[in-house]
Structures are given as C-alpha cells and as structure tokens.
MIPATOR-924606 format. One line per field, with one value per residue (C-alpha): residue number from 1; residue in one letter; z, y, x. Coordinates in nm, 3 decimals, always signed. Each point is the difference from the previous one (the first is absolute). Layout:
N
nuvex [NUM / ...]
koltor [a / ...]
z [Z / ...]
y [Y / ...]
x [X / ...]
END
This chain:
252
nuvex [1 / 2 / 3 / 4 / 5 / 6 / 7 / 8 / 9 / 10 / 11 / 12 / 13 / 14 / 15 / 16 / 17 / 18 / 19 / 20 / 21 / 22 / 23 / 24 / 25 / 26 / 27 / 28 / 29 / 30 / 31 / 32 / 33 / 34 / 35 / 36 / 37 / 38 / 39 / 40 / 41 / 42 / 43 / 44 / 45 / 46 / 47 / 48 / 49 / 50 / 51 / 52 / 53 / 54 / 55 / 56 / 57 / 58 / 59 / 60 / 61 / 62 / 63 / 64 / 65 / 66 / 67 / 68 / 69 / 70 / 71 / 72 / 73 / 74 / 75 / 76 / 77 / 78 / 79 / 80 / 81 / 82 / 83 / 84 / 85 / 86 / 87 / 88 / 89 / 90 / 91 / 92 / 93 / 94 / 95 / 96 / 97 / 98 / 99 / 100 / 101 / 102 / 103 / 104 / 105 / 106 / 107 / 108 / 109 / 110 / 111 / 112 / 113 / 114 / 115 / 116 / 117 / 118 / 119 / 120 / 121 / 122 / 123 / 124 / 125 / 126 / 127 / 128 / 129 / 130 / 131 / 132 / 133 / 134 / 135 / 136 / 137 / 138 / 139 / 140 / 141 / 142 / 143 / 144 / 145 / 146 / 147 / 148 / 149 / 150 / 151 / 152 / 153 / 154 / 155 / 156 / 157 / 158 / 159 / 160 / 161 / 162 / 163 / 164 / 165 / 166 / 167 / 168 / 169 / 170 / 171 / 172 / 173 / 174 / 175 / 176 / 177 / 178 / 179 / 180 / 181 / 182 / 183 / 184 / 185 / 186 / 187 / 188 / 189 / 190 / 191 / 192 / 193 / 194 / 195 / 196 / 197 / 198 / 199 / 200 / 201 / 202 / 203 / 204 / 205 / 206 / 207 / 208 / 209 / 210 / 211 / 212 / 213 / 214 / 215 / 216 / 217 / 218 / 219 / 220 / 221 / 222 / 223 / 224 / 225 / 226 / 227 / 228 / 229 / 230 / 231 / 232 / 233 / 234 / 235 / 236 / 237 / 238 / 239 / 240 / 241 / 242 / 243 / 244 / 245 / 246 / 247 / 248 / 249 / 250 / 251 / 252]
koltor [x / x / x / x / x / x / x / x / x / x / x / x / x / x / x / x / x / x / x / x / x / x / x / x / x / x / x / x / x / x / x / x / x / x / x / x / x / x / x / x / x / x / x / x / x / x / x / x / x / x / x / x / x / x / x / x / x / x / x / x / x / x / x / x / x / x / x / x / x / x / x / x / x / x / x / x / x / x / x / x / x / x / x / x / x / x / x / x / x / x / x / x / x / x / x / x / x / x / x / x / x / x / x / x / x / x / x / x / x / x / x / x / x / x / x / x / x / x / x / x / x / x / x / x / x / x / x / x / x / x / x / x / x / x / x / x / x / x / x / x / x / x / x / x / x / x / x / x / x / x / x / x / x / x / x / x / x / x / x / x / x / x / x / x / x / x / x / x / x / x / x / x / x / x / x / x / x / x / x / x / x / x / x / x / x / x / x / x / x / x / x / x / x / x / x / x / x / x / x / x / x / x / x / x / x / x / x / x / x / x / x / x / x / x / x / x / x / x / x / x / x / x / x / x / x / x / x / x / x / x / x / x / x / x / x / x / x / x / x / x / x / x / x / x / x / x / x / x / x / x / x / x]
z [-2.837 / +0.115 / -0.008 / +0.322 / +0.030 / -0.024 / +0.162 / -0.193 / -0.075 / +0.373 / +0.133 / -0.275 / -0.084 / -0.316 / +0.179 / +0.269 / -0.140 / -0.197 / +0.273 / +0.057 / -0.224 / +0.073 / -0.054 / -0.044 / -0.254 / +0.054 / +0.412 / +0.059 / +0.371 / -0.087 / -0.024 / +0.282 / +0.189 / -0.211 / +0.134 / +0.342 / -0.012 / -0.134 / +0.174 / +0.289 / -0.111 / -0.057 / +0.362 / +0.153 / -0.200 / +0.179 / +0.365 / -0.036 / -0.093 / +0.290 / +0.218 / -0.053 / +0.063 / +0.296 / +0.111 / -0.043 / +0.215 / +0.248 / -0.037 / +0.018 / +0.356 / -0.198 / +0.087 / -0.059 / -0.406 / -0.006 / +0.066 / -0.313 / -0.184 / +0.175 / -0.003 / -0.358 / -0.009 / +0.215 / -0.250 / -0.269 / +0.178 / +0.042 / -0.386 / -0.012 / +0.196 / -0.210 / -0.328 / +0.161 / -0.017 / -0.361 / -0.073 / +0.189 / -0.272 / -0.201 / -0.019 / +0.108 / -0.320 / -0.174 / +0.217 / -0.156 / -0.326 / -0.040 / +0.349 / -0.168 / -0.215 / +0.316 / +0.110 / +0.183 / +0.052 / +0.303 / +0.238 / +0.256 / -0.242 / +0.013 / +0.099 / +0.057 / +0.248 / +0.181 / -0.019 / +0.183 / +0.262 / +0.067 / -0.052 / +0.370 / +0.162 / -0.095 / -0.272 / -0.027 / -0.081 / -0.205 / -0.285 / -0.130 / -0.138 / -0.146 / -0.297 / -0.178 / +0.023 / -0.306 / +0.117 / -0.049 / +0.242 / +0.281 / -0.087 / +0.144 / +0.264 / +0.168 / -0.032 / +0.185 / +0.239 / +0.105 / +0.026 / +0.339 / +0.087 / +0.112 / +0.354 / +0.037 / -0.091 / +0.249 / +0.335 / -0.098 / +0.028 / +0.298 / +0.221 / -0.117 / +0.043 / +0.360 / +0.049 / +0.094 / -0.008 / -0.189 / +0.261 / +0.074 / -0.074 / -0.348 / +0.166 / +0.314 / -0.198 / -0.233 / +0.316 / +0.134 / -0.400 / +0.063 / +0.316 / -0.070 / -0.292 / +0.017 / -0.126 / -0.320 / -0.059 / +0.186 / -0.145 / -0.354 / +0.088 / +0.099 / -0.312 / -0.153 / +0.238 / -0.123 / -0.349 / +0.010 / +0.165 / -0.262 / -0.295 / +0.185 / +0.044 / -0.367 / -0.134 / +0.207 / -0.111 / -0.378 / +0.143 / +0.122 / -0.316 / -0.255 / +0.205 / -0.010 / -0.351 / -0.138 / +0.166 / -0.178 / -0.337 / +0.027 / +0.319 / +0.111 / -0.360 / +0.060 / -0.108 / -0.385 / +0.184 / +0.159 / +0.302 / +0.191 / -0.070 / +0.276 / +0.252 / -0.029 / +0.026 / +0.346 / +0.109 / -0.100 / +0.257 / +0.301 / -0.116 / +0.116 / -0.084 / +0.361 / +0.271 / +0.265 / -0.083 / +0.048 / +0.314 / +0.171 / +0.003 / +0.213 / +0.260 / +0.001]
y [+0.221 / +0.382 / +0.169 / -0.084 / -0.100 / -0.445 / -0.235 / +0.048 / +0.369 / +0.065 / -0.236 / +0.079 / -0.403 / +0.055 / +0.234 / -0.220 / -0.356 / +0.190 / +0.023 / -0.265 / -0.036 / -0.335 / +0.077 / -0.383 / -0.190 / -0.356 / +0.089 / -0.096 / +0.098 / +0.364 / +0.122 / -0.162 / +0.189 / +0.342 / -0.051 / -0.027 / +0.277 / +0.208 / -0.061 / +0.057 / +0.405 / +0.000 / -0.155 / +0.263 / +0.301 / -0.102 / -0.066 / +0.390 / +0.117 / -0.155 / +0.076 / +0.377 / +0.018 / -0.187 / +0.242 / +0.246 / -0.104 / -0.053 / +0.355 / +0.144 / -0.190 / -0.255 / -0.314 / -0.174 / +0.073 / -0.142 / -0.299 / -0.134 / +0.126 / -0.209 / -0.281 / -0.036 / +0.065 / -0.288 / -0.233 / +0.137 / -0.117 / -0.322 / -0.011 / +0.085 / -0.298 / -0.238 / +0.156 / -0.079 / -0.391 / +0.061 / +0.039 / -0.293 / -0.199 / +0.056 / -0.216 / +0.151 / -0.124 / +0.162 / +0.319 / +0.006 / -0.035 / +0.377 / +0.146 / +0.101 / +0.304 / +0.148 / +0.106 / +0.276 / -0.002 / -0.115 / +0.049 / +0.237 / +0.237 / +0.001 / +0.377 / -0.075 / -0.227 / +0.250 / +0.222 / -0.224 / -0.012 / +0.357 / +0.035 / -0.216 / +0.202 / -0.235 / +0.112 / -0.016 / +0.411 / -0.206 / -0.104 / +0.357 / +0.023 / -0.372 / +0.005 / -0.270 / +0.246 / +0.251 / +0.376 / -0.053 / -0.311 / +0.215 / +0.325 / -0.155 / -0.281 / +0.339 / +0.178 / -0.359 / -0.010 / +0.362 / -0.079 / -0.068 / -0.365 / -0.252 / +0.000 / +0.314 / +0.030 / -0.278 / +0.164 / +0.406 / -0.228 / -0.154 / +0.264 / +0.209 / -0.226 / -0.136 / +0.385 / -0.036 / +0.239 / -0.017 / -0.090 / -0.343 / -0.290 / -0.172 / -0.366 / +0.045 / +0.208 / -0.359 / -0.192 / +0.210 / -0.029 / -0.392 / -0.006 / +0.175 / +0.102 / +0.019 / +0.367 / +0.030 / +0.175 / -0.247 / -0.279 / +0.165 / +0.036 / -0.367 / -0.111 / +0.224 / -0.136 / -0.373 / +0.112 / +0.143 / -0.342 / -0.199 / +0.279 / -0.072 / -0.387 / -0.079 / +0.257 / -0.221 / -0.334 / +0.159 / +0.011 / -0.352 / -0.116 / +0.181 / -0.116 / -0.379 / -0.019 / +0.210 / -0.306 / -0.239 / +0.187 / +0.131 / -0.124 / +0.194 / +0.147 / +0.429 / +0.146 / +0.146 / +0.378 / -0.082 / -0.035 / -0.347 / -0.183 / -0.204 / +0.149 / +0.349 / -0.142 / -0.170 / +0.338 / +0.137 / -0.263 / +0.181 / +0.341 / +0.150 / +0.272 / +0.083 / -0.176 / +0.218 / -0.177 / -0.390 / +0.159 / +0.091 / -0.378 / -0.072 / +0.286 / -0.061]
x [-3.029 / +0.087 / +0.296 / +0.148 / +0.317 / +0.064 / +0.194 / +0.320 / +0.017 / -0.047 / +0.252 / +0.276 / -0.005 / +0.199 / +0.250 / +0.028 / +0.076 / +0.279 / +0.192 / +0.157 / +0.283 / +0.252 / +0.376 / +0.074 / -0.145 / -0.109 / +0.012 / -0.376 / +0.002 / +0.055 / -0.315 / -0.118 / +0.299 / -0.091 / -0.339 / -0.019 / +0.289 / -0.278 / -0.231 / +0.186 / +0.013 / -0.322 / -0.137 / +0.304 / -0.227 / -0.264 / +0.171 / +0.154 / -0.338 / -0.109 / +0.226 / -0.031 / -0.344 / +0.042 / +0.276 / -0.220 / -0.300 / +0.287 / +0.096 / -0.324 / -0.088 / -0.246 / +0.173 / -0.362 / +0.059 / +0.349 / -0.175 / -0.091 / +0.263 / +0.258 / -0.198 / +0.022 / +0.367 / +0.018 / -0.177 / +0.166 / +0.330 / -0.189 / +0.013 / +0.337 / +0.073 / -0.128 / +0.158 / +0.282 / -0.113 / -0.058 / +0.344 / +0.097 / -0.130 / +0.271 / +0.319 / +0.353 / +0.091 / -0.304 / +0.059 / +0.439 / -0.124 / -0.094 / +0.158 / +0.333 / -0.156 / -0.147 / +0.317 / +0.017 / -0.383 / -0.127 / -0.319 / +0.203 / -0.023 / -0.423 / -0.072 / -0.313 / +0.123 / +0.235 / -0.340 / -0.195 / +0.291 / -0.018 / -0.378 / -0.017 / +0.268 / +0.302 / +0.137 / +0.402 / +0.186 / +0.256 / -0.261 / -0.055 / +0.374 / -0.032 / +0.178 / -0.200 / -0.301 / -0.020 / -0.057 / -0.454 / +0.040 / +0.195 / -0.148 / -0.346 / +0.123 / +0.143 / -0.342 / -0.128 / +0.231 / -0.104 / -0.355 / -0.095 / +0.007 / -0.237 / +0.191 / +0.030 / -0.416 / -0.060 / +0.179 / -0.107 / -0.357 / +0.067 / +0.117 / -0.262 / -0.298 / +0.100 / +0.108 / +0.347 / +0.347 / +0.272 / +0.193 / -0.182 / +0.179 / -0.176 / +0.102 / -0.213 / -0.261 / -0.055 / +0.007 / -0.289 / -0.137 / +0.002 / -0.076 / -0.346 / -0.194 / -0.332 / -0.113 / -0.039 / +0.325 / +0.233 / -0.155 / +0.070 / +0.357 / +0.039 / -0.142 / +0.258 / +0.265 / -0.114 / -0.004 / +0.342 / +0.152 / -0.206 / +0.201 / +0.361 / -0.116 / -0.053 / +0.294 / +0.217 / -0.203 / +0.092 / +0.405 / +0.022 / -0.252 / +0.258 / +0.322 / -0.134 / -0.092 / +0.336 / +0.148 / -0.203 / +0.093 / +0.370 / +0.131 / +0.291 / +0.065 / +0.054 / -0.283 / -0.096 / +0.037 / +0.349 / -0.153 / +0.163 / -0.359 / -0.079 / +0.260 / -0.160 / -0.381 / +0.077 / +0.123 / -0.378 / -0.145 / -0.015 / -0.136 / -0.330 / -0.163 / -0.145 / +0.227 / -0.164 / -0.375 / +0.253 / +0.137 / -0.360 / -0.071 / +0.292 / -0.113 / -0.394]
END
C-alpha cells in the first residue's frame, strides 16, 4: 500500500463514534435519539453549503447552476423525512426514560436550523438575540442572516433575465414566468421556481412530520426547551418560506 490517506483516518471514524455520549444509563433508545440528532447537523452543513452556492448562481444571473444545487437540498430533506420515521420507533415510554436530563435542550435551539431559515430568505430577526445561543452560535447566524438570500437571488434573477424594472410587480412577473418559459433563461428560472416550492414543500412536510410524531412521544407535555411542546409546533404549520411562489398558483 502507499501513503495515502485510509478509510478511517480520512473520515475521523474514531473521533466520530466518540460522540455520542448517553446521559442516562440503561435508556437504550438514546443513542438512537443522539443519532439521528446528529445527523441532522450534519445533513443541515450540507443544505447551507448548498444553499449558498445556489444563492450565489442566483446572484450572479446563472439561475441554470442553482439547479443542481437545490435539487440535492431537496433530497437531502427527503432524508430528513425519513429520520424522522426512525425515531418513531421508539416507545413514549422508551423516549421518558432519558427525556428528563435534556432539560432545557431542545431542537429550536438548532442554529443551523435558524441558518437554513435565513439562507432561503425566511429567516426570523428575533433568533439572533436567542438567549439559548452562546455568543459563536449568534456571532455567525447574524453573518447568515446578512448574506443575501435564496429569494432575494431568485427575483434580482428574474427581473433581470425577462428584463424588467423595479417597479414591476414580482406576482405578475411569476405569472408571466409560468405562463411561458421556453428560452433557456426562463426555463432555468422555473426550474428554480419548482425547486424552491419542492424546498418550502418538504420544510413544511418536516413541520407536520415533527408535530405528528412529538405527539406520538410526549403528547401535550411542554417541551424540554420550555417551549409549550405540541401547542407551539401547530403554530409552525402554516409557515412558508415563499408565500408569493403559493400565491402565483391561485392567479395563473
């Protein structure tokens, strides 16, 4: 063999299956529930990566490289989905026996997350003065929520490429977007449009996913980060990240 670098060394095995470190003994769901948590951070390192590249193309007037960027951070949230189903393998009773300890933590307070919200031109002002975030957390979810967006990326491209003002109105310039699209520029910016819907779509599958199975686990127990649990997830059910792309279907 050379001196290249193998499987373990490159990948940080070792480091990596140290990290997961139960605070309950004899709670055997745990690491399943430390697991997909982690992996969760990981798949939302490679969504933000994504995402800014894909900004960028939409910045730069290159809708057509966006493309395949968001297309993967669509199956990645396809992923998502069904690590969701993971944890629904575990018991309510299985889930209490090692909930307790993870008081006040709580997935709200994934930065990442909040990241990804701002990232696709969403992203809520009252997140970078969250408490629960040490000063490195909000330090760079304010450098990502000054980054320009995914929406904002998206319309600087369309009014450029169909060459319209300022001053037009973005609704009727998607209608016109749906309505036709077939230079190679337009039809970019559809499949951007699609691609964006399919990005709000599964977010909001994630919502209803997450809502349904804290159900299954807690039922209306608050939740481990003081939050009212259940109560504050239906609340999340009607957000979207680009009600103006929902709207255009109405209008077509």
């Amino acid at each position: 063999m050379g001196n290249g670098t193998d499987y373990s060394t490159y990948l940080r095995i070792n480091d990596l299956l140290d990290l997961q470190v139960p605070l309950t003994e004899g709670a055997p769901d745990e690491l399943l529930f430390i697991v997909v948590h982690q992996s969760y951070e990981l798949w939302f390192k490679v969504i933000i990566d994504e995402l800014t590249r894909a900004n960028a193309s939409l910045h730069d007037k290159e809708p057509w490289n966006a493309v395949s960027h968001l297309r993967r951070t669509v199956t990645i949230e396809d992923l998502l989905l069904e690590h969701l189903r993971v944890l629904e393998t575990m018991s309510p009773e299985g889930f209490l026996e090692f909930r307790d300890p993870l008081h006040p933590a709580s997935g709200f307070q994934s930065c990442q997350f909040r990241g990804i919200e701002f990232l696709s031109g969403a992203g809520k002002p009252a997140m970078l003065s969250f408490e629960l975030f040490d000063d490195e957390q909000r330090a760079w979810l304010k450098r990502t929520s000054e980054t320009p967006s995914l929406w904002s990326g998206f319309e600087h491209s369309v009014r450029v490429l169909t060459g319209a003002s300022g001053e037009d109105d973005l609704l009727d310039l998607l209608c016109a977007l749906y309505h036709s699209h077939s230079t190679p520029e337009t039809s970019a910016l559809h499949a951007v449009a699609e691609l964006m819907m399919d990005h709000d779509e599964r977010l909001a599958m994630w919502r209803h996913q997450h809502l349904l199975m804290a159900g299954r686990q807690i039922g209306r127990r608050p939740g481990t980060g003081g939050s009212e649990g259940m109560a504050y997830l239906d609340t999340t059910l009607g957000q979207r990240l680009y009600p103006l792309l929902w709207e255009v279907r109405s209008v077509l």
